[in-house]
DODREN-346701 format. One record per residue (C-alpha): residue in three letters; y, x, z; chain. Coordinates in Angstrom, 2 decimals. Each point is the difference from the previous one (the first is absolute). Layout:
BEGIN
+-------+---------+---------+---------+-------+
! kolgu !   north !    east !      up ! bamar !
+-------+---------+---------+---------+-------+
!   ALA !       Y !       X !       Z !     A !
...
+-------+---------+---------+---------+-------+
This chain:
BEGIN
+-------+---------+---------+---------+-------+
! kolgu !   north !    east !      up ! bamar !
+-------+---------+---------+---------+-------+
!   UNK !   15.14 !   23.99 !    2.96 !     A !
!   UNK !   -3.86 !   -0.35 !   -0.65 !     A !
!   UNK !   -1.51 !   -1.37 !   -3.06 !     A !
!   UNK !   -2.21 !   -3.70 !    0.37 !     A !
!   UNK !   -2.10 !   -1.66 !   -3.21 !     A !
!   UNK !    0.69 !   -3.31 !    0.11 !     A !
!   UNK !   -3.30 !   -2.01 !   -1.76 !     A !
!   UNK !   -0.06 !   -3.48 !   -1.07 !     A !
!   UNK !   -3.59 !   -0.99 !   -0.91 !     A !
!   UNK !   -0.14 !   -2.68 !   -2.26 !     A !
!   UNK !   -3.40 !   -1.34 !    0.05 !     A !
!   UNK !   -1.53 !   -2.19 !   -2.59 !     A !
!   UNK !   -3.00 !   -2.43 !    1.39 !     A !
!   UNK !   -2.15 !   -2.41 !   -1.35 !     A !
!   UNK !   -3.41 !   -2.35 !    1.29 !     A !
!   UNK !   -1.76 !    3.78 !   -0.47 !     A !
!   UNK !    1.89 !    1.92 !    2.79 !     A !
!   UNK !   -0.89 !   -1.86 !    2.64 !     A !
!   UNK !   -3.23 !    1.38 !    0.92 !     A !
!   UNK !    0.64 !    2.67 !    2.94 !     A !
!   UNK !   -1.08 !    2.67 !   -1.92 !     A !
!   UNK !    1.27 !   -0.63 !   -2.58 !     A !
!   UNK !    3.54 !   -0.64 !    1.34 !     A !
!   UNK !   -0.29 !    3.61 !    2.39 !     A !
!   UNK !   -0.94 !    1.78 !   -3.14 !     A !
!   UNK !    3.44 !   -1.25 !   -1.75 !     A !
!   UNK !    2.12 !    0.82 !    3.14 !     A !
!   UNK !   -1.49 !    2.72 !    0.16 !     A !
!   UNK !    0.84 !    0.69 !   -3.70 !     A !
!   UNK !    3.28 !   -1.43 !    0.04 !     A !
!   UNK !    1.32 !    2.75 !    2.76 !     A !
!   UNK !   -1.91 !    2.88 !   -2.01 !     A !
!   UNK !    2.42 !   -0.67 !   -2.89 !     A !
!   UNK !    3.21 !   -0.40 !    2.12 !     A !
!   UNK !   -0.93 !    3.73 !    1.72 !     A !
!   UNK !   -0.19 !    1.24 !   -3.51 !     A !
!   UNK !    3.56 !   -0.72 !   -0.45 !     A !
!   UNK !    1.03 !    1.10 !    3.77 !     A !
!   UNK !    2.45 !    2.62 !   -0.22 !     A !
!   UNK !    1.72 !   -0.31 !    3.37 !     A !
!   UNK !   -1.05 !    1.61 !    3.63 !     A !
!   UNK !   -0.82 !   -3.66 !    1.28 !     A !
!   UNK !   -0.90 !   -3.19 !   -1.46 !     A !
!   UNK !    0.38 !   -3.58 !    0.35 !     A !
!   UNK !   -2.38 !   -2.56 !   -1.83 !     A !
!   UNK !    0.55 !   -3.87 !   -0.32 !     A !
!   UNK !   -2.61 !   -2.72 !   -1.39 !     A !
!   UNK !    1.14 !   -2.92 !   -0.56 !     A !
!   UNK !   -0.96 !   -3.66 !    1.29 !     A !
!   UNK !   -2.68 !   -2.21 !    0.73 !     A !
!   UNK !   -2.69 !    0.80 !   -2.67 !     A !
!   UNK !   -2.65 !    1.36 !    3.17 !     A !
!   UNK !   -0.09 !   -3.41 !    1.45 !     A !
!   UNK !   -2.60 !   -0.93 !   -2.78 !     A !
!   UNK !   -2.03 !    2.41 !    1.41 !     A !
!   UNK !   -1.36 !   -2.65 !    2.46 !     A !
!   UNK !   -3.69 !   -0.50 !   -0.34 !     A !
!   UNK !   -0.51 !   -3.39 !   -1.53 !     A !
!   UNK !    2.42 !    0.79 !   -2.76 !     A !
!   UNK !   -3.14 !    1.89 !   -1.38 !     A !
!   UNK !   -2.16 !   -3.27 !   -0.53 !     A !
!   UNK !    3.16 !   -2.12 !   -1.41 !     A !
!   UNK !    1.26 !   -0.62 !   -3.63 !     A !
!   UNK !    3.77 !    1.13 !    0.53 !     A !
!   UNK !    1.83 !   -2.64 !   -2.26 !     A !
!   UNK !    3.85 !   -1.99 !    0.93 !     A !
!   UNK !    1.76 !    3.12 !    1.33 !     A !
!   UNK !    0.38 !    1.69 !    3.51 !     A !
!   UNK !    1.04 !   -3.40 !    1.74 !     A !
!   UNK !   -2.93 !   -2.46 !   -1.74 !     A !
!   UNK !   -2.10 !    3.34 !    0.71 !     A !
!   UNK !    0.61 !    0.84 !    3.92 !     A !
!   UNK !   -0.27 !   -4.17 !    0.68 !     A !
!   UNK !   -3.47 !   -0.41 !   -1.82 !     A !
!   UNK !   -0.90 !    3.17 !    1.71 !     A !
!   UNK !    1.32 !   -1.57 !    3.83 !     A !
!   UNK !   -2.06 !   -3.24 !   -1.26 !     A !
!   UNK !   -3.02 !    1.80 !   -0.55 !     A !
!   UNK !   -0.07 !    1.87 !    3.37 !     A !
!   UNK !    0.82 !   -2.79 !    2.26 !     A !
!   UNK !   -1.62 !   -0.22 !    3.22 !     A !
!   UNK !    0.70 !   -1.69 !    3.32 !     A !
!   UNK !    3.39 !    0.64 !    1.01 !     A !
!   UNK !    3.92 !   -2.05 !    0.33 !     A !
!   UNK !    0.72 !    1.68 !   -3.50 !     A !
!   UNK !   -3.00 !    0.92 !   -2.10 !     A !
!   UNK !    2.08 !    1.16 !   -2.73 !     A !
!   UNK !    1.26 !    2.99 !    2.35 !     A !
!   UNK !   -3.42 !    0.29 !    1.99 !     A !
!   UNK !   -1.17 !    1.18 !   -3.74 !     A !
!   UNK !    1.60 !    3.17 !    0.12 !     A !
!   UNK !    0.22 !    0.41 !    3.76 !     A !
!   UNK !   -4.13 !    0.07 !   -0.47 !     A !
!   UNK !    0.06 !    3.68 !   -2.18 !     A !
!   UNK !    3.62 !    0.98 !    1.05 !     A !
!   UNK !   -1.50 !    2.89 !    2.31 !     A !
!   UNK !   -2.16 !    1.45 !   -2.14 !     A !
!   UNK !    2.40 !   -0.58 !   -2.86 !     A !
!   UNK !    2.08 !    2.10 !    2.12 !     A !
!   UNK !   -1.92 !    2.83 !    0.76 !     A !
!   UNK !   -0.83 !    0.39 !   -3.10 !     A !
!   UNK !    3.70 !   -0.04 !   -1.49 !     A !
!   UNK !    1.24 !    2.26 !    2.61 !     A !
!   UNK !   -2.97 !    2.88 !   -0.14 !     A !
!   UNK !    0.83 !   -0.25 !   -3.47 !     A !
!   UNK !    3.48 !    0.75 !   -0.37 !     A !
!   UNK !    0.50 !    2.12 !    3.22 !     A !
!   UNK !   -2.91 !    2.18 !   -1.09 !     A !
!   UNK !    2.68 !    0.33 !   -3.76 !     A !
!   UNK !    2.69 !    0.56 !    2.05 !     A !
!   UNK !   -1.74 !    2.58 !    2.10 !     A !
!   UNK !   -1.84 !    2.19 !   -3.63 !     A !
!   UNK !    2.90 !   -0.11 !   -2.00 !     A !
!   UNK !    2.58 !    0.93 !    3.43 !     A !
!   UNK !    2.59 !   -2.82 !   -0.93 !     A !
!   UNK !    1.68 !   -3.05 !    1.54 !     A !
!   UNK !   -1.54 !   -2.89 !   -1.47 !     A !
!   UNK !    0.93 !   -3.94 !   -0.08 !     A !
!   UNK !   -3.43 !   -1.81 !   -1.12 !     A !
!   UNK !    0.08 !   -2.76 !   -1.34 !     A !
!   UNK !    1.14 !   -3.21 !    2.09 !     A !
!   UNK !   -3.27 !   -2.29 !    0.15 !     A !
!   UNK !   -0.48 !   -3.69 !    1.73 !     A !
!   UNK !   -0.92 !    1.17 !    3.19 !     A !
!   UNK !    0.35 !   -1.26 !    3.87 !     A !
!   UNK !    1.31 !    2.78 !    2.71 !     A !
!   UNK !   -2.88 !    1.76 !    0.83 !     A !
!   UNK !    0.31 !    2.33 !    3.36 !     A !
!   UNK !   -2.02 !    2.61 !    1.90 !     A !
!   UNK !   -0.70 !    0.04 !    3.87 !     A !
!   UNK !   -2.90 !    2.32 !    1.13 !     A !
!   UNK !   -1.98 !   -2.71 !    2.48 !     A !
!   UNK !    0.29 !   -2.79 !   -2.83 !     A !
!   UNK !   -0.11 !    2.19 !   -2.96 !     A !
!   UNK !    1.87 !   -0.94 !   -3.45 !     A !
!   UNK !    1.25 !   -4.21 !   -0.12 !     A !
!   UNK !    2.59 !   -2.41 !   -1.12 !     A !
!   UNK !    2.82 !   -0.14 !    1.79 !     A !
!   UNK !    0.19 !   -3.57 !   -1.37 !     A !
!   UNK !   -1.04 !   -2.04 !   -2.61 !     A !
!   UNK !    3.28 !   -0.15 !   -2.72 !     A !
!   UNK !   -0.04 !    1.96 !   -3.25 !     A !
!   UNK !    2.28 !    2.04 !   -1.38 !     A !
!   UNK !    1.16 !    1.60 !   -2.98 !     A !
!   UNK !   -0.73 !    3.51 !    1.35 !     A !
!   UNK !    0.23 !    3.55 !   -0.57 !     A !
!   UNK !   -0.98 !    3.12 !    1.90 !     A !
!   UNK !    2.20 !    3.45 !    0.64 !     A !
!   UNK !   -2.01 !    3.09 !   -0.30 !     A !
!   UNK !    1.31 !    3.58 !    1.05 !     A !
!   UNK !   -1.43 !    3.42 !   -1.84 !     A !
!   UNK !   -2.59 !    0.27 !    2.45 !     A !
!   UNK !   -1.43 !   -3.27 !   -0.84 !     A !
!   UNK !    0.85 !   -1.77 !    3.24 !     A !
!   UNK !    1.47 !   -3.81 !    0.06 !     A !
!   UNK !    3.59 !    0.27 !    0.98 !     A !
!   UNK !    1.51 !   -3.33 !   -0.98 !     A !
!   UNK !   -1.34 !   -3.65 !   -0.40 !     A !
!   UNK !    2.60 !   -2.13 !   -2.21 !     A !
!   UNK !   -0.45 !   -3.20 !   -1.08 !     A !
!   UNK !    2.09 !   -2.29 !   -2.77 !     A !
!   UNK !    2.77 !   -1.74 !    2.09 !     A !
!   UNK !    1.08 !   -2.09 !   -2.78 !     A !
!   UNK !   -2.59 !   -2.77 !   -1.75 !     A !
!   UNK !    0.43 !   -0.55 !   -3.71 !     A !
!   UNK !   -0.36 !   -4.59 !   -0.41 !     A !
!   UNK !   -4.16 !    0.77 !   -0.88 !     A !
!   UNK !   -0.57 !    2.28 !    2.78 !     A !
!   UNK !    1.81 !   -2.33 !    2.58 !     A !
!   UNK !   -2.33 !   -2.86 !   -1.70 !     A !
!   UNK !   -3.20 !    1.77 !    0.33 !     A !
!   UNK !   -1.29 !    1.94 !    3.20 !     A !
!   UNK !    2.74 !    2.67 !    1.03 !     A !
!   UNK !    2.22 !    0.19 !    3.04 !     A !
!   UNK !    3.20 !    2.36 !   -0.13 !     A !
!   UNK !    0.04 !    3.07 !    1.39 !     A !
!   UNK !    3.38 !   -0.11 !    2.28 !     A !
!   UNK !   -1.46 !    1.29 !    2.80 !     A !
!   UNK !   -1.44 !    3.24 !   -1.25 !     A !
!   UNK !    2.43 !    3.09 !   -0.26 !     A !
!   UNK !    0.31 !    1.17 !   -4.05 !     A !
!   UNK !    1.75 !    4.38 !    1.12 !     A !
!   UNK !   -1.90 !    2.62 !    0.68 !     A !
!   UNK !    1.54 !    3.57 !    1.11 !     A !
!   UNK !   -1.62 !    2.45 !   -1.30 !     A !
!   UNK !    0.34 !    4.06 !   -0.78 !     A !
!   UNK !    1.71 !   -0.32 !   -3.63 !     A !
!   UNK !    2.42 !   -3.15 !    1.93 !     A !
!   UNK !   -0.40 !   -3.72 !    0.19 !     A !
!   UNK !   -1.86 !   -1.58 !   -2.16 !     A !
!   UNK !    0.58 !   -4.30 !   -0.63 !     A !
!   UNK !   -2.84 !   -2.35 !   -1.61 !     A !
!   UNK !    1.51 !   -3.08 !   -1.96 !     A !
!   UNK !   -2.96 !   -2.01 !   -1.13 !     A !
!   UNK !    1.10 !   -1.61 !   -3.56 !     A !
!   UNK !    2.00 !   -2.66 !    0.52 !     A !
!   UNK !    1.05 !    1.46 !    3.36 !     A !
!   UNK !    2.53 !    2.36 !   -2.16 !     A !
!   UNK !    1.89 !   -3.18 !   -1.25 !     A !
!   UNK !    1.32 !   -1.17 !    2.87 !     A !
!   UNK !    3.37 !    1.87 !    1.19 !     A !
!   UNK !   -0.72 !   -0.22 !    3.62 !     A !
!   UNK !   -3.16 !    1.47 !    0.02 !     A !
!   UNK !    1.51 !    3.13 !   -2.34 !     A !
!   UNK !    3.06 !    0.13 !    2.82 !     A !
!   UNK !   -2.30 !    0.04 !    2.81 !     A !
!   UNK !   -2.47 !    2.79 !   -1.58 !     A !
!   UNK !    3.46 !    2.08 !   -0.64 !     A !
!   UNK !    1.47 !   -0.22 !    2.85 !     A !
!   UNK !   -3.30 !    0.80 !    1.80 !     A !
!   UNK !    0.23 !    3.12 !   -1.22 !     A !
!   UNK !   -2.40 !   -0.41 !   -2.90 !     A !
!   UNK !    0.53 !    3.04 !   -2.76 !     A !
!   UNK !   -2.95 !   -0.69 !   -2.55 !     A !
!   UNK !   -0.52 !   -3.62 !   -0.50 !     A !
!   UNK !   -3.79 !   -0.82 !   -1.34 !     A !
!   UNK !   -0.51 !   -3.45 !   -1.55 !     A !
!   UNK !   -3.59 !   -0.69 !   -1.30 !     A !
!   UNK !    0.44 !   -3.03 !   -2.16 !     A !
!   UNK !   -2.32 !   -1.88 !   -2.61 !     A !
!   UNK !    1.78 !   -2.41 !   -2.41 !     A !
!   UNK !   -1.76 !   -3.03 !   -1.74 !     A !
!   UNK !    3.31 !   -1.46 !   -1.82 !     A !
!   UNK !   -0.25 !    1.26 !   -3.82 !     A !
!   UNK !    2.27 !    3.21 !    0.22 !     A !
!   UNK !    1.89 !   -0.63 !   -3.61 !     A !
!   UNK !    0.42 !   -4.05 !    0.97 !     A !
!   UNK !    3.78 !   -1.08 !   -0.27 !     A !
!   UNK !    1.39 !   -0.91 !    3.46 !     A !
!   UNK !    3.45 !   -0.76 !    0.99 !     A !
!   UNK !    1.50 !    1.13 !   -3.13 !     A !
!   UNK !   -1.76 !    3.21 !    0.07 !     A !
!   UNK !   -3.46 !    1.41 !    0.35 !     A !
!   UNK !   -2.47 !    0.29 !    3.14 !     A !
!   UNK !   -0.37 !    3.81 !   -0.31 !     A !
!   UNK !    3.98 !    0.05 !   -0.13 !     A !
!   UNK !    0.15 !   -2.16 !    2.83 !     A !
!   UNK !   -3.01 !    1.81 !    1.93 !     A !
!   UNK !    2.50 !    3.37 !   -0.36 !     A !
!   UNK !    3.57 !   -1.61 !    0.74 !     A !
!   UNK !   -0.66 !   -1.97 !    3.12 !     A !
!   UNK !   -3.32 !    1.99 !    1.11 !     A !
!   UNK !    0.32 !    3.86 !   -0.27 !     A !
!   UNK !    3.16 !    0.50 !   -1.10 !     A !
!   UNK !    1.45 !   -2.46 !    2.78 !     A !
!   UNK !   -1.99 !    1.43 !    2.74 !     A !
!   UNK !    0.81 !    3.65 !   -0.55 !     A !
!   UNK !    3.72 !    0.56 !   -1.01 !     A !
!   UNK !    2.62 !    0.34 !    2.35 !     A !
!   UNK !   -2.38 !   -0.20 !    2.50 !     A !
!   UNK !    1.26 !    2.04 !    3.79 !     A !
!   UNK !   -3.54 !    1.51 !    0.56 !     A !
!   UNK !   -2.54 !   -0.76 !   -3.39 !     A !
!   UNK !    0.12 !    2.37 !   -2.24 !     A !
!   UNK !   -3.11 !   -0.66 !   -2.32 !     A !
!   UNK !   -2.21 !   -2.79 !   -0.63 !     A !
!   UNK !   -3.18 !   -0.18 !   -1.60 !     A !
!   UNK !   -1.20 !   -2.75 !   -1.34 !     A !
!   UNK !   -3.79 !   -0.19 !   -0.87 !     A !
!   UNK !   -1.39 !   -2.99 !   -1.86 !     A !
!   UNK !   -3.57 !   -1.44 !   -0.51 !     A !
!   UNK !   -0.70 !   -0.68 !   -3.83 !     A !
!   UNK !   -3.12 !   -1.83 !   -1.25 !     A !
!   UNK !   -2.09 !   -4.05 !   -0.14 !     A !
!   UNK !   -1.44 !   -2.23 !    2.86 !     A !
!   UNK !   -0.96 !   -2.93 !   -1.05 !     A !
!   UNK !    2.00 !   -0.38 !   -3.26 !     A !
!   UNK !    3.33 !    0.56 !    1.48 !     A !
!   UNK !    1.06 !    3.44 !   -1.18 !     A !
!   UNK !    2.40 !    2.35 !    2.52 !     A !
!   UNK !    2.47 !    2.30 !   -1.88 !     A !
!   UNK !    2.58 !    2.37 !    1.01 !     A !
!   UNK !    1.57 !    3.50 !   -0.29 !     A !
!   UNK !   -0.68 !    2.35 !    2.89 !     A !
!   UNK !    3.07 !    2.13 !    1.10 !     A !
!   UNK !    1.74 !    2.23 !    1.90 !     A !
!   UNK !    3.89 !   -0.06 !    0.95 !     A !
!   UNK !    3.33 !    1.91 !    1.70 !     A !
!   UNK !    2.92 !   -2.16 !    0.37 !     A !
!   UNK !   -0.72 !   -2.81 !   -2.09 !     A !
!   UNK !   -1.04 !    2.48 !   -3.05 !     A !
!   UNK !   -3.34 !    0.57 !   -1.42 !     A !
!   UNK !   -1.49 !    3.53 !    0.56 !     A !
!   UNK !   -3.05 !   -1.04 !   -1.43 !     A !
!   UNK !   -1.72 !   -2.91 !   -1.39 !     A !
!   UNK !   -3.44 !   -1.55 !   -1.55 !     A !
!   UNK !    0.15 !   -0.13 !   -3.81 !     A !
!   UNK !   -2.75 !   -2.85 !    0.34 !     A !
!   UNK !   -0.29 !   -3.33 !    1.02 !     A !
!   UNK !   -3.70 !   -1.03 !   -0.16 !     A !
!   UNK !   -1.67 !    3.17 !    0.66 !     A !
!   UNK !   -0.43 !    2.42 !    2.60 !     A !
!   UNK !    2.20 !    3.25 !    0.54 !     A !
!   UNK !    1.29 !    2.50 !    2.71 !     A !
!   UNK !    3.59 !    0.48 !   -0.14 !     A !
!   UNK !    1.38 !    3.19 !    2.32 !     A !
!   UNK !    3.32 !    0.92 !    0.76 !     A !
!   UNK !    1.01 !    3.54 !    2.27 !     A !
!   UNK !    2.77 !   -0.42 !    2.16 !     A !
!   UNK !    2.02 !    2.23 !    2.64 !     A !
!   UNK !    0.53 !   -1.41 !    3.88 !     A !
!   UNK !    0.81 !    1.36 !    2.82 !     A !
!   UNK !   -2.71 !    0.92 !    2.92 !     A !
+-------+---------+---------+---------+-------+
């Protein structure tokens, strides 16, 4: 048995972050206080969702007010240019060097600090590499998506969010069905559940009986996290049918973790407790629900 920090970054943004300094700087901040806590002979970091895509340029020059939906669509209609769906062509026109830049950026963390590291999922098109054409779309859909680096800060995984929440189906996303969401690795198999992903049984049966051992689910919830709903409350509901669902009694998972994205865009506030979990119990967990914090669990497994 070998010892393995398990590190959910919960990251707090704001209209400030979003300059690329400013946001490396944080990351870069964010994993120095999560190897302060590291205990354990290897490590395994999770962001949570979505908060890089604002990191596209012409977010810069735009007063961020309605939320993230209002937000991205006044963004698409600013960027239009000739094409069968403007809205899209927005994003497709930055999407490489929006890449490059998000994947120097955490692959270069992964590779410092020597641990596996989910970044952040970002709105993003599948972007390739062949050595005659150089780096380019594969297509032109977006997706919720999130990169898999290893300890020597090399891309392992691509995964991207399978399951569309009502506003992302609305707005410019395409599911991600046909991209793979395991990765083997030295410590064992490691599954990505983007957010709402982890609500839906079939995609928790599939990731367990894949093999997957440590599920990683980078989320970022905008519904008010004390708010009655269905008789109960959404952070009650968040844990019963999310986390505590998707890891007990499970053939292969063994842990989750659970890292969510706290903060304001455009007036709409995300909130949310970051955690970490065995068999649908809590082995460690975010005592806030606005602001930022690094929660670590150590663990024992097998490799």
């Amino acid at each position: 048995m070998k010892t393995i920090d398990l590190t959910a970054i919960q990251v707090h943004f704001d209209a400030t972050t979003f300059s690329r300094e400013s946001f490396a700087s944080a990351m870069d901040r964010y994993v120095r206080l999560a190897r302060g806590l590291w205990r354990g002979e290897r490590h395994v970091t999770v962001f949570p969702e979505f908060f890089p895509t604002f990191l596209y340029p012409a977010f810069r020059g735009m007063t961020l007010k309605g939320g993230p939906g209002k937000i991205l669509l006044k963004y698409a209609l600013k960027n239009t240019g000739l094409s069968l769906n403007p809205l899209r062509q927005a994003f497709l026109n930055h999407a490489l060097e929006i890449e490059l830049f998000y994947r120097k950026t955490f692959g270069a963390l992964a590779g410092e600090f020597k641990t596996y590291l989910l970044a952040p999922s970002i709105l993003m098109p599948e972007v390739d590499f062949e050595s005659s054409r150089g780096t380019f779309l594969r297509d032109k859909r977006l997706y919720n998506m999130a990169y898999l680096f290893s300890p020597q800060g090399r891309l392992i995984a691509k995964i991207a969010k399978r399951n569309l929440t009502d506003a992302e189906s609305r707005i410019l996303f395409s599911r991600g069905s046909s991209f793979g969401n395991i990765a083997e690795t030295s410590i064992g198999t490691l599954g990505v559940a983007i957010c709402y992903d982890m609500f839906f049984e079939s995609e928790v049966r599939r990731l367990d009986s894949n093999g997957c051992e440590i599920l990683l689910v980078p989320s970022c919830n905008f519904a008010p996290w004390k708010a009655h709903l269905n008789g109960s409350t959404q952070e009650r509901v968040w844990f019963r049918d999310g986390p505590i669902s998707a890891s007990k009694d499970r053939e292969n998972i063994r842990f989750l973790v659970n890292a969510m994205a706290v903060g304001d865009i455009g007036g709409q506030t995300a909130q949310g407790r970051s955690s970490i979990w065995h068999n649908g119990k809590v082995l460690a967990i975010s005592r806030e629900v606005e602001r930022e914090d690094v929660v670590n669990a150590i663990v024992e497994l097998d490799f």
